[in-house]
N, C-alpha and C positions, 0 to 999 in steps of 0.2 A: 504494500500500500504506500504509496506516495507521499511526502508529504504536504501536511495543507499550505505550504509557503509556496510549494510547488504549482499550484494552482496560478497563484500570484504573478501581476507583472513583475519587474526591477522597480523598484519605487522612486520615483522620476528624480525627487527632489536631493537624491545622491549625486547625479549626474552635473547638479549645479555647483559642486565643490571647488572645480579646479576656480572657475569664475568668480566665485565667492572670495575667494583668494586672493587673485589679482583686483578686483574692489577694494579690498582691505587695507591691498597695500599701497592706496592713493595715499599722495601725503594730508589729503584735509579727510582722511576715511572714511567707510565706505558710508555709502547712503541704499541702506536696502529698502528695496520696494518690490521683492518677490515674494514673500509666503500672503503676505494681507495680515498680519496681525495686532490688533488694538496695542497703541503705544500710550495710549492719555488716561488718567485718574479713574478708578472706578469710583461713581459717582457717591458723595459723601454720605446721602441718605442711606443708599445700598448696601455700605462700607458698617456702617452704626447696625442696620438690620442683620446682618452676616453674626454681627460681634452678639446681639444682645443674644442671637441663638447658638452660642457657643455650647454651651454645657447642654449638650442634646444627646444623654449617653446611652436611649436607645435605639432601636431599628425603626428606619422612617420606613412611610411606605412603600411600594412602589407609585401609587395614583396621587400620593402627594396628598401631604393636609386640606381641610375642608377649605380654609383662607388663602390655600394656592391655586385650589380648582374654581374659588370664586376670581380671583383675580384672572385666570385664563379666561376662563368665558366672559367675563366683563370687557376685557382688551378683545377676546373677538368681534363681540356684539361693537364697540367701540369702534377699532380701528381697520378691521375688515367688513365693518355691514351686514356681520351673522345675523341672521333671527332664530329666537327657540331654541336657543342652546342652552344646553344641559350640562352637568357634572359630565352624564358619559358621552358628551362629544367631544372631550378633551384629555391627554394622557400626557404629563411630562415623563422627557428622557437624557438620558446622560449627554448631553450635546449633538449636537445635528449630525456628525458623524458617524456615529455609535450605532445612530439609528439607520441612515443609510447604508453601511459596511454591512448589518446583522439582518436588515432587514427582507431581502429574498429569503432567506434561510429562516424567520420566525414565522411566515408566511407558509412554511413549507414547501418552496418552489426547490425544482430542481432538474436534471436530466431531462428535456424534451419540452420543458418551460422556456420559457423566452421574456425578457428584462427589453426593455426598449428607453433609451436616454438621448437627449440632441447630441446630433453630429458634434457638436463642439461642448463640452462639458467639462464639469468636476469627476475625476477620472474611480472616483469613489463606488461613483453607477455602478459599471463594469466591476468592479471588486466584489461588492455584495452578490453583484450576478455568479462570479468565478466561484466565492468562496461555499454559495449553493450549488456548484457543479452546474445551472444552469447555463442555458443559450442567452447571449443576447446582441442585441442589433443597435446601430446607430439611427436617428432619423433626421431630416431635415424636414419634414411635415410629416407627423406621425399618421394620421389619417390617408398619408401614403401604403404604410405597412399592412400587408398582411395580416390579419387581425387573428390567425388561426396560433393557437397555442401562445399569442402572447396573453400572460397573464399578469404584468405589472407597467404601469406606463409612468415612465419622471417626468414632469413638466420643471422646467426652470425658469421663473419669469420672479425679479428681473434675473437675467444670467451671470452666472460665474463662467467661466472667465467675460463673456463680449459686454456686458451691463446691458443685451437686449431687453426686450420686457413686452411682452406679448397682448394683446389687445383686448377688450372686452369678447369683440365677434370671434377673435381666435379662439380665447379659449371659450366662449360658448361652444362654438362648433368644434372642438376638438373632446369637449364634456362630452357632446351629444353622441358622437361619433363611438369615443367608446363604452357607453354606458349602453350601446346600440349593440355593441360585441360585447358587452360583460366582462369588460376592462379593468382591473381595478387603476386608478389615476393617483398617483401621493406628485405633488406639490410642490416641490422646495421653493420654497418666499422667504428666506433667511433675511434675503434685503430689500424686502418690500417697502422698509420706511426709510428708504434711499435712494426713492429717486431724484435725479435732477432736472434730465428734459421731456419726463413724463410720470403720469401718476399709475404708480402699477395696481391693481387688481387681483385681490385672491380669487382659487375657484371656489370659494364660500360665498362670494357674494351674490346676492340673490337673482342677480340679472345673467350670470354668468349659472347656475344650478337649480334654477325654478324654485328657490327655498326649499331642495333638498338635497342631503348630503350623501345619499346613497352612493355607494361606491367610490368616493372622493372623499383626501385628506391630504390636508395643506401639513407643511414642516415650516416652524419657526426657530427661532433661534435668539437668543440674549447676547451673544458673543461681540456681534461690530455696533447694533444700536444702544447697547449699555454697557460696553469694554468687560463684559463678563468673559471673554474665550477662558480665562482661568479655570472661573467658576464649573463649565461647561453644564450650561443650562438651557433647555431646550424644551420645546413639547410639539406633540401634532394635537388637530384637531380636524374634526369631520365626521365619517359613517362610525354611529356608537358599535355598530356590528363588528367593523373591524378593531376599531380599537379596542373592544372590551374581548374579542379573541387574541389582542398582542400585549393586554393586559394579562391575563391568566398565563402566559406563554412570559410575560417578562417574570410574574412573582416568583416562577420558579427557577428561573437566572438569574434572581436577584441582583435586577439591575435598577436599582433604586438613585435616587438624587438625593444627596445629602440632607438632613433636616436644615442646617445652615441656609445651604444654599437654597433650599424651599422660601425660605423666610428672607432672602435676599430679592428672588425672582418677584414675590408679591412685591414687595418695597417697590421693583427696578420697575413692573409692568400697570403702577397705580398712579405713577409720575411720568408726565409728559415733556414736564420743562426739561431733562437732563439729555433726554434724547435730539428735543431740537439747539441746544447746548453742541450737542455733539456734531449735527447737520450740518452748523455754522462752521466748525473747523474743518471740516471735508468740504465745505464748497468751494473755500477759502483756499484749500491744498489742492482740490482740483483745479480750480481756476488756472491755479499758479501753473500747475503741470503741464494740463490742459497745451496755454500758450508758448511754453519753451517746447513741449515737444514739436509742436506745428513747426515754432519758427526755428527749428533745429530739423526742419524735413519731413519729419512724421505725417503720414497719414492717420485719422483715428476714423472707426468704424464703432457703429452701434452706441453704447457709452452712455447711453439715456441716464441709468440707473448702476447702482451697487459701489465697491468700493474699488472700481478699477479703470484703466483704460485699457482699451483693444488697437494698439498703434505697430504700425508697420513703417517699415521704407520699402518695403517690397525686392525683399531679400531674404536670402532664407534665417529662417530666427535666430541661430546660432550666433551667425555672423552679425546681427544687431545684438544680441546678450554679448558679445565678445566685444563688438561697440561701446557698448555703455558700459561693461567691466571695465576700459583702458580709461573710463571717467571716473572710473569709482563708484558707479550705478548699478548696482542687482536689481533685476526685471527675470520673470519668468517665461521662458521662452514659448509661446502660444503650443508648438506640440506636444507638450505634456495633458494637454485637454484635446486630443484628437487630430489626425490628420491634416484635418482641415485647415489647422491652424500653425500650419509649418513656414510663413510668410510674416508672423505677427509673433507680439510681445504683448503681457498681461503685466502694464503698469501700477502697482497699488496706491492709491491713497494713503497708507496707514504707516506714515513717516510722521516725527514733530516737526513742526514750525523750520526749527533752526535743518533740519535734516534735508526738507522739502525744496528751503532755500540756496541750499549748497549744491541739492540737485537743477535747481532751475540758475545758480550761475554757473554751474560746468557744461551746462546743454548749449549758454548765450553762444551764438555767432560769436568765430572771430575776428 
């Protein structure tokens, strides 16, 4: 028997060492902007909440306190448009990852199943497909595929890596389409409340699901709108049918979210101010980036939404990562999310101030 690493790709972001290196060794050093990781304060209410629940010496749940599952459906009903949401249309989990990697496999998918993610993605899809021994397919219009034996559909709006962000008609008609073939559809909206040149849309909302959530369930995330990635807090929300089947299937994996952090997420998802706190210094870092890459060459594509740019000079990525290495610049080379994106660079936001600045004078013209 094989082992299950064997399944596995090379895990991309190995590959970025030698480059990471040569950034380093700029003399004003490096300025990374490849993984996307929150670099700015967790926010101070969150910080107090965290602390007051320290002394939590038993086993939390897995569904999360009664004052966590109020605060999830509140911010749904809130900030996505839900109606009639309930305790069981919502389940927190160990971080949006956790849930994407395991998720084929709690589902019980496998051999002869089929996983469908965008042509250009978080390359995570395809893992949890792998590590279920499952099939699975790229799409660039899902409603393209074959609809036979696929049994799991990612939506990413807005997108990781391009900050696409997919429409209300799209994703009505890509709801309808496979709730038509008995699809199940999960969501990732991680950075739904980021956009910039458009307002993205869950499939919860009610123009987009006819106010029901059959078969459909969005994935949130606390990690870039509230600098929690530490914390790794997360939850879905949607069909109580599935989640209360990935409920009973998590109790006995014991993959629970810390009581701490329970009582952090309510704090982080009941306060509005910290988050657009937070919008203001990524518009601010966009902007800035935004304009040196242009006037430094760059093409950008998509970029509506999330915490990135999708920029090229239309070369192959390498050769632009090796580019901006001799500047001292880490960028993640666009094909580590797919084929597609062998001509592009995934610029992050998620630099300080003084970092962002040093990237936008090494970029200036000489």
């Amino acid at each position: 028997m094989s082992a299950v690493s064997d399944r596995l790709p090379t895990f991309p972001w190995d590959k970025l060492e030698p480059f990471k290196a040569t950034a380093a060794a700029h003399p004003g050093g490096i300025v990374d902007l490849s993984v996307g990781t929150p670099v700015d304060p967790v926010p101070d209410l969150i910080q107090k909440a965290l602390v007051a629940a320290a002394d939590s010496p038993g086993y939390p749940t897995v569904w999360g306190t009664p004052e966590l599952r109020d605060a999830l459906v509140g911010w749904c009903e809130r900030r996505l448009g839900a109606r009639d949401f309930t305790h069981r249309n919502v389940l927190p989990v160990v971080g949006s990852k956790e849930l994407v990697a395991w998720l084929p496999t709690q589902l019980g998918l496998g051999p002869g199943d089929r996983v469908a993610y965008p042509r250009l993605a978080y390359p995570t899809y395809e893992v949890g497909a792998r590590l279920a021994r499952a099939d699975y397919v790229a799409y660039d219009d899902p409603t393209d595929l074959d609809p036979a034996g696929l049994k799991l559909l990612w939506l990413n709006s807005p997108s990781n890596p391009t900050g696409r962000v997919l429409s209300l008609p799209e994703l009505t008609r890509i709801v309808a389409w496979a709730r038509e073939h008995g699809i199940l559809v999960f969501s990732d909206e991680c950075y739904i409340e980021l956009g910039w040149e458009a307002d993205p849309v869950s499939v919860l909302h009610p123009e987009v699901c006819g106010g029901s959530y059959e078969g459909i369930v969005s994935v949130h995330s606390l990690s870039k709108r509230s600098n929690l990635a530490g914390y790794r807090s997360a939850f879905l929300a949607g069909d109580s049918a599935v989640l209360g089947d990935l409920l009973q299937i998590r109790k006995h994996g014991g993959m629970m979210t810390s009581a701490p952090t329970q009582a952090a997420t309510v704090a982080a998802l009941s306060d509005d101010t910290h988050v657009q706190e937070q919008r203001a210094r990524y518009t601010a870092r966009r902007t800035a980036l935004r304009d040196a890459l242009l006037a430094h060459g760059f093409r950008i594509e998509h970029s509506e939404a999330s915490l990135y740019l999708w920029a090229t000079r239309d070369e192959p990525c390498w050769d632009t990562v090796a580019h901006l290495a001799d500047l001292g610049i880490l960028v993640a080379p666009g094909d580590f999310y797919g084929p597609a994106g062998d001509q592009f660079v995934r610029v992050a936001l998620t630099a300080t101030d003084e970092r962002v600045g040093a990237a936008v004078a090494r970029l200036a013209p000489l």
